[in-house]
C-alpha positions as CSV (number, residue, x, y, z in Angstrom):
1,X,73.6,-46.4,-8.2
2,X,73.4,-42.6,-9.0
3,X,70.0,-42.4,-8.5
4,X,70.5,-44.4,-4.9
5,X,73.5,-41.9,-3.8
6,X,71.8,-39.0,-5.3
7,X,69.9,-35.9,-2.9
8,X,66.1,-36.5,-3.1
9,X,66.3,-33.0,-5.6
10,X,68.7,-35.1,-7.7
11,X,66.5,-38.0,-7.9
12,X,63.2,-36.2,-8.4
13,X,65.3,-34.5,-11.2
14,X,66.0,-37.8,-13.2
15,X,62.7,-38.9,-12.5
16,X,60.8,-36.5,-14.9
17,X,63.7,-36.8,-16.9
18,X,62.7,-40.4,-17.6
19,X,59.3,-40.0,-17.4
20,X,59.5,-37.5,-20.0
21,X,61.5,-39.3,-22.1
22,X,59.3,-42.2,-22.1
23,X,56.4,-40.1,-23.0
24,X,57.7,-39.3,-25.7
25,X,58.8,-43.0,-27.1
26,X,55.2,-44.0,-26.0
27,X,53.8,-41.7,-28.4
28,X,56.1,-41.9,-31.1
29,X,54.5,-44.0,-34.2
30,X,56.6,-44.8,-37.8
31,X,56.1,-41.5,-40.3
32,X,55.4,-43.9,-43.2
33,X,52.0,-45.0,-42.1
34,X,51.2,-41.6,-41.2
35,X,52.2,-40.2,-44.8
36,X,49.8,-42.9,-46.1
37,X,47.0,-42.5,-44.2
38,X,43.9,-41.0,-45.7
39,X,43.2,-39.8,-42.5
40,X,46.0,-37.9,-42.1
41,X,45.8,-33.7,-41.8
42,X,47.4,-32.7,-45.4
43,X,49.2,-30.3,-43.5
44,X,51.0,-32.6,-41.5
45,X,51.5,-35.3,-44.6
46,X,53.4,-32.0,-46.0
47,X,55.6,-31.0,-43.2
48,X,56.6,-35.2,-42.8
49,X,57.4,-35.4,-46.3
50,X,59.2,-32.4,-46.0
51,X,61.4,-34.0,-42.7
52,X,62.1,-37.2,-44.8
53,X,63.7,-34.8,-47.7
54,X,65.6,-33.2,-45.0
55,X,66.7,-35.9,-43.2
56,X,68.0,-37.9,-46.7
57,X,69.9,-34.5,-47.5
58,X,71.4,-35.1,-43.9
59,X,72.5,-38.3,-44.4
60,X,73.4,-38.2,-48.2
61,X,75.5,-34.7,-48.0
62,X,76.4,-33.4,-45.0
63,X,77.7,-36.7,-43.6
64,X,75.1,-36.4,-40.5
65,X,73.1,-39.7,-39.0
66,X,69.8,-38.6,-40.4
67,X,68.9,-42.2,-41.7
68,X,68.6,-43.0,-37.5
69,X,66.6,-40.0,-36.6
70,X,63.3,-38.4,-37.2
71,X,61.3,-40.9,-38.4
72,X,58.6,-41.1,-36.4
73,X,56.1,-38.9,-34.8
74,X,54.8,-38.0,-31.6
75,X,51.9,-35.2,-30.7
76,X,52.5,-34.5,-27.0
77,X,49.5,-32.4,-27.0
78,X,51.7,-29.0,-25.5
79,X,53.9,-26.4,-27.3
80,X,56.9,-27.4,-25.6
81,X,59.0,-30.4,-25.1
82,X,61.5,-29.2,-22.8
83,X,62.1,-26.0,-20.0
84,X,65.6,-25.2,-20.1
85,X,66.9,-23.4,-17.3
86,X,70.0,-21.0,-17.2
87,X,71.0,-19.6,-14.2
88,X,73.9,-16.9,-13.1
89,X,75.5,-15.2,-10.1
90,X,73.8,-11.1,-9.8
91,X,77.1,-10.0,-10.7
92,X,78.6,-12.6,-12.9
93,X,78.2,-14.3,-16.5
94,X,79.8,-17.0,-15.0
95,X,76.6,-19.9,-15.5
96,X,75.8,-22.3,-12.8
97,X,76.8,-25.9,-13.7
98,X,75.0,-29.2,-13.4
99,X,76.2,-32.5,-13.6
100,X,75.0,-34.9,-15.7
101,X,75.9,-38.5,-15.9
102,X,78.3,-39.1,-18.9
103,X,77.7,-35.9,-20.3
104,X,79.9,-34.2,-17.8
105,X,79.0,-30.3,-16.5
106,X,76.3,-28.7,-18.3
107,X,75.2,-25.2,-18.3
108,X,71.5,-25.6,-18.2
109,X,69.1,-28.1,-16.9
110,X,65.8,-29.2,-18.7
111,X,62.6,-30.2,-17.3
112,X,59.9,-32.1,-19.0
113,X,57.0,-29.7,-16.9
114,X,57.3,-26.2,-16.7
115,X,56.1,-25.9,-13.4
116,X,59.1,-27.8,-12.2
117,X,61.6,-25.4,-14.1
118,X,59.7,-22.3,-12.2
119,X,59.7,-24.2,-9.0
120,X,63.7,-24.4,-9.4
121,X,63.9,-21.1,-11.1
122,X,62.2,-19.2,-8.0
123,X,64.3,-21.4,-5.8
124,X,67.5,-19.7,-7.7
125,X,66.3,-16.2,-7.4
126,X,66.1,-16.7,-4.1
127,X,69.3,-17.6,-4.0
128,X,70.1,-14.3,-5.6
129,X,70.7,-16.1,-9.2
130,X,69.8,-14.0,-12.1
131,X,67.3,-16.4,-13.8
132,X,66.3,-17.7,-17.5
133,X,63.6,-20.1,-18.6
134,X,62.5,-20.5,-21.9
135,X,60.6,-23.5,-23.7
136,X,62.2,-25.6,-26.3
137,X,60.6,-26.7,-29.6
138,X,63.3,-29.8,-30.1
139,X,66.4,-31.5,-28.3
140,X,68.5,-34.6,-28.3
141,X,69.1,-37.5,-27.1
142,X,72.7,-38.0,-28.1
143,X,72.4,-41.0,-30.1
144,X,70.5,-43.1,-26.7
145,X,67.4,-43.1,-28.6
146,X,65.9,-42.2,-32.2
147,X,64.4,-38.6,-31.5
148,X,61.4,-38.2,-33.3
149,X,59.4,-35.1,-35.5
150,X,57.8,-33.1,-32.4
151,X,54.4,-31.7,-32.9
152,X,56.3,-29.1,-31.0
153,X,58.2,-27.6,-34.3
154,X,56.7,-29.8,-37.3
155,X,54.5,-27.3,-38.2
156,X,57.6,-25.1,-38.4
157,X,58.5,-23.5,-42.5
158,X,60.7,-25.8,-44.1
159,X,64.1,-23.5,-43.6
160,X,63.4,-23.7,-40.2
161,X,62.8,-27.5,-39.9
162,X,66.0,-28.4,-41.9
163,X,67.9,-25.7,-39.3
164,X,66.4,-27.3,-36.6
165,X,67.1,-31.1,-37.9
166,X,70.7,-30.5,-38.9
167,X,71.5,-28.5,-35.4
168,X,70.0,-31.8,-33.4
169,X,71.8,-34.4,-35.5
170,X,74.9,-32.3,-35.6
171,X,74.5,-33.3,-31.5
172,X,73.9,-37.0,-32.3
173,X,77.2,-36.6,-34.7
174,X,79.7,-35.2,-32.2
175,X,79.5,-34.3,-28.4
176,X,81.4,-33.3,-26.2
177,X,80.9,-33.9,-22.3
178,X,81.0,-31.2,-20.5
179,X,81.6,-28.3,-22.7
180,X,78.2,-26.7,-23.4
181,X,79.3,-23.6,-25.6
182,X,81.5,-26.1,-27.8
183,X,78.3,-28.5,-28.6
184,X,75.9,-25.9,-29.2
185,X,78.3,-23.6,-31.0
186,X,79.6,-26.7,-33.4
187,X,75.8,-27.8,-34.2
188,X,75.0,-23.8,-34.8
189,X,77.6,-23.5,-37.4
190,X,76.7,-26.8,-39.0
191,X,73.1,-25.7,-39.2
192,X,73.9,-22.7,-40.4
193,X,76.1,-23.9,-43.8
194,X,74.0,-27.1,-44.2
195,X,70.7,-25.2,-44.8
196,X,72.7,-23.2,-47.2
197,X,73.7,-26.0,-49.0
198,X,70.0,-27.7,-49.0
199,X,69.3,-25.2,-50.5
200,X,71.6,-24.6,-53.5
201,X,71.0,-28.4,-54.2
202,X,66.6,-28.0,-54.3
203,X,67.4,-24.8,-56.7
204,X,66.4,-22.1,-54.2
205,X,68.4,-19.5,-54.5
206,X,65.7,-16.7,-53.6
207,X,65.3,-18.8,-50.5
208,X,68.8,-18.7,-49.9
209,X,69.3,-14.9,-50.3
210,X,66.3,-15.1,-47.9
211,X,68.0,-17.0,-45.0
212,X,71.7,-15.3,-45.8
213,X,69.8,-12.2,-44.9
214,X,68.4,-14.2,-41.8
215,X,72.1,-14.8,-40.8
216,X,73.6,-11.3,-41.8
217,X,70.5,-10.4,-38.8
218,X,71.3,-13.0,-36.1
219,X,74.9,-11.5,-36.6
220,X,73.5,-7.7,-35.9
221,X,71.6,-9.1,-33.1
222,X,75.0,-10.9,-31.9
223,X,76.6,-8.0,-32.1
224,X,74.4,-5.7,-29.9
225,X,74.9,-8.8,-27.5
226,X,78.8,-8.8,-27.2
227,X,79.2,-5.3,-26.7
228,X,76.9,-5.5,-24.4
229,X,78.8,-8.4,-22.5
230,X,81.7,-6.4,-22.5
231,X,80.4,-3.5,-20.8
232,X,79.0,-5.9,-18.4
233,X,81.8,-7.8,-17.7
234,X,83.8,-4.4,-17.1
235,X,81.1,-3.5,-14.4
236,X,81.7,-6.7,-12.9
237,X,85.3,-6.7,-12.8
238,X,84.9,-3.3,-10.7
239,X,85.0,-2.5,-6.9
240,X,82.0,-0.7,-7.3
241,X,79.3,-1.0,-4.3
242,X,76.6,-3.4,-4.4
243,X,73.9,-0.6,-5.1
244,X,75.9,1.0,-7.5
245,X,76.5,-2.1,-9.5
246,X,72.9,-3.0,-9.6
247,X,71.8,0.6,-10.9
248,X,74.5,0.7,-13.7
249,X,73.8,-3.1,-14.4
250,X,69.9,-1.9,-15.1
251,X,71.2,0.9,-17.7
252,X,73.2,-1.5,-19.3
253,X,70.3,-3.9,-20.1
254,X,68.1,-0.8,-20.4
255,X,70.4,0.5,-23.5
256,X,70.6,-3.4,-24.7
257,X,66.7,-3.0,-24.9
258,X,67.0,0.0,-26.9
259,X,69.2,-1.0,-29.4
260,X,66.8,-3.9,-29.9
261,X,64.2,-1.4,-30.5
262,X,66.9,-0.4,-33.6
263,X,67.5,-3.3,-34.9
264,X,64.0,-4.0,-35.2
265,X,63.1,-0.7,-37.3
266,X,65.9,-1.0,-39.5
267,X,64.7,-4.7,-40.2
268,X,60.8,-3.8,-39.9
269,X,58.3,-6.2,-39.3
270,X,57.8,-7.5,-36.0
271,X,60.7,-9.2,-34.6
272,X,62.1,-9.7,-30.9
273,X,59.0,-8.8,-29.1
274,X,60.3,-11.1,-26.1
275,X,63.2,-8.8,-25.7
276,X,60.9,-5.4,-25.7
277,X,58.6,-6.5,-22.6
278,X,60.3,-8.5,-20.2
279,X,63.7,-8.1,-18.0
280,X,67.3,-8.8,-19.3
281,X,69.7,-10.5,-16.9
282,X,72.6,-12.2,-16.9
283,X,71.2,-15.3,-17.9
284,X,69.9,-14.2,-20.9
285,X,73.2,-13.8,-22.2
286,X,74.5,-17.0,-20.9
287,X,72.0,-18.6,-23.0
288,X,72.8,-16.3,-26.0
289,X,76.9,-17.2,-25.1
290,X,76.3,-20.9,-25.1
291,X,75.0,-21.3,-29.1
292,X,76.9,-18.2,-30.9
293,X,80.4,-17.9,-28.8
294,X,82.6,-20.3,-31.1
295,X,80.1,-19.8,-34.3
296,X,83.1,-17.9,-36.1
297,X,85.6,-20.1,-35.3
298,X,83.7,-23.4,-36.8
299,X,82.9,-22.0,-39.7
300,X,86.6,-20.7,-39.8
301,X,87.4,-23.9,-39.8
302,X,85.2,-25.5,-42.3
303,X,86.6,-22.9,-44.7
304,X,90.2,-24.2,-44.3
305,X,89.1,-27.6,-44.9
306,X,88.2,-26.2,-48.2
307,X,84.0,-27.5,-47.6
308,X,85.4,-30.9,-47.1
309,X,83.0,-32.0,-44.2
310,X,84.5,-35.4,-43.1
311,X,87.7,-33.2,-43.1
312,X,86.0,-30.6,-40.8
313,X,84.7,-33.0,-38.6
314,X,87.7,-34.6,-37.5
315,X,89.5,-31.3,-37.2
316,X,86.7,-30.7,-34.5
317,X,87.0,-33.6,-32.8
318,X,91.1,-32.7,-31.8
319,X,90.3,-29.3,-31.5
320,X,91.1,-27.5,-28.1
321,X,89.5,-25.4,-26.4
322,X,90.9,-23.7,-22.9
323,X,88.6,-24.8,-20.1
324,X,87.4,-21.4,-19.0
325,X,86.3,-20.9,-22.5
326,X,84.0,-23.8,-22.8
């Protein structure tokens, strides 16, 4: 009955959406066999074995449902699964909404192609929406199906996959319908202290100074992007004229762009490339917003619950959070 009362965008929309979705159950097979198979790339027998490890740690000790996900695999022969999409107003970090059904307002939409995320993304600018699109290695299904190992991020270091696998089953654990910055802020945090804990349990603690150094960055890099928020926000909230705005709006990101250049020599090495040769808007930090915002305040909270995580997760399940600030 949606689909019937939807616009023909709508329904075009949830098309791919289940087209996608059913490409990707088509091509999933059981990770067992695969293990087992002589014929099997030892690279990928590796990074499966690894998952499984992952995926028990999930289950056994940080109370997640990794017993019903990533069992199988699928190769969908691109680097992507998903486009996501965020879009906001020229002179506002307010993000456009979608609806979804019984997931509420969303702050992005996801497309299956890529040309179909451009097609709506020029459609946006053309609307005068400041535009993001970016491809995504992984993402959930909320519990309606058993998501699989992606050839998208499989081949991904092992820190990295366990991230990635706690962050989606942290989804499949707990959503909430309709507030975007809560989910991906919650699963961010869980991530975040469950690959710290992996870690201490398989005995590697220079891996662990390793990826607490990781986290001491992303909260540099977070840094450089609330202040800049701030600033933008304050721009906003003037009566400044349309011209005006747009010139000091450039400067803004312009000085974002060179504080990335800091950040990357005091780190060295060669990190956040994508941020040195290409635009800033305002939905790049929407995007940024929706996975870090609450970050603090979950793992706040885990710390009052002394590490109890069955404590911590039905704290977060009353918690309340003002509308505006979802």
């Amino acid at each position: 009955m949606i689909l019937l009362l939807s616009s023909c965008q709508t329904l075009e929309f949830y098309t791919q959406a289940v087209g996608g979705q059913m490409e990707i159950l088509r091509k999933s097979r059981p990770s067992g066999p695969i293990i087992a198979s002589k014929d099997t790339d030892p690279k990928l027998r590796k990074q499966l074995v690894a998952v499984e490890n992952i995926r028990r740690f999930a289950s056994d000790h940080l109370s997640l449902p990794g017993n019903d996900s990533y069992g199988k695999y699928a190769d969908l022969g691109r680097q992507y699964v998903t486009w996501t999409l965020y879009a906001a107003p020229e002179f506002s970090l307010e993000p456009k909404h979608w609806w979804y059904p019984t997931l509420g307002e969303l702050d992005y939409r996801g497309f299956f192609k890529e040309a179909d995320a451009n097609e709506l993304a020029d459609e946006l600018r053309g609307e005068g929406y400041d535009v993001q699109v970016g491809g995504v290695d992984a993402y959930s299904t909320l519990g309606w199906f058993h998501d699989p190992v992606l050839n998208t991020f499989v081949h991904s270091a092992d820190v990295d996959l366990a991230e990635l696998i706690f962050h989606e089953l942290t989804h499949r654990k707990y959503f909430r319908g309709g507030a975007t910055v809560f989910n991906e802020s919650f699963a961010t945090a869980v991530a975040e202290e469950g690959v710290k804990r992996w870690l201490r349990h398989e005995g590697r603690m220079e891996d662990l100074k390793k990826f607490e150094a990781r986290l001491v960055r992303r909260a540099e890099f977070y840094g450089r992007i609330d202040r800049t928020r701030a600033e933008i926000e304050k721009l906003y909230a003037s009566d400044l004229p349309p011209e005006e705005m747009r010139r000091r709006k450039a400067a803004i990101f312009g000085d974002l762009r060179d504080r990335f250049r800091e950040l990357r020599r005091k780190w060295g090495g060669r990190g956040l490339e994508g941020w040195l040769t290409r635009d800033i808007n305002n939905a790049d930090l929407v995007s940024l917003h929706t996975y870090q915002k609450h970050v603090p305040m979950f793992h706040k909270l885990l710390a009052e619950c002394g590490g109890d995580l069955e404590l911590f997760y039905m704290k977060v399940k009353k918690l309340e959070i003002p509308e505006e600030d979802e």
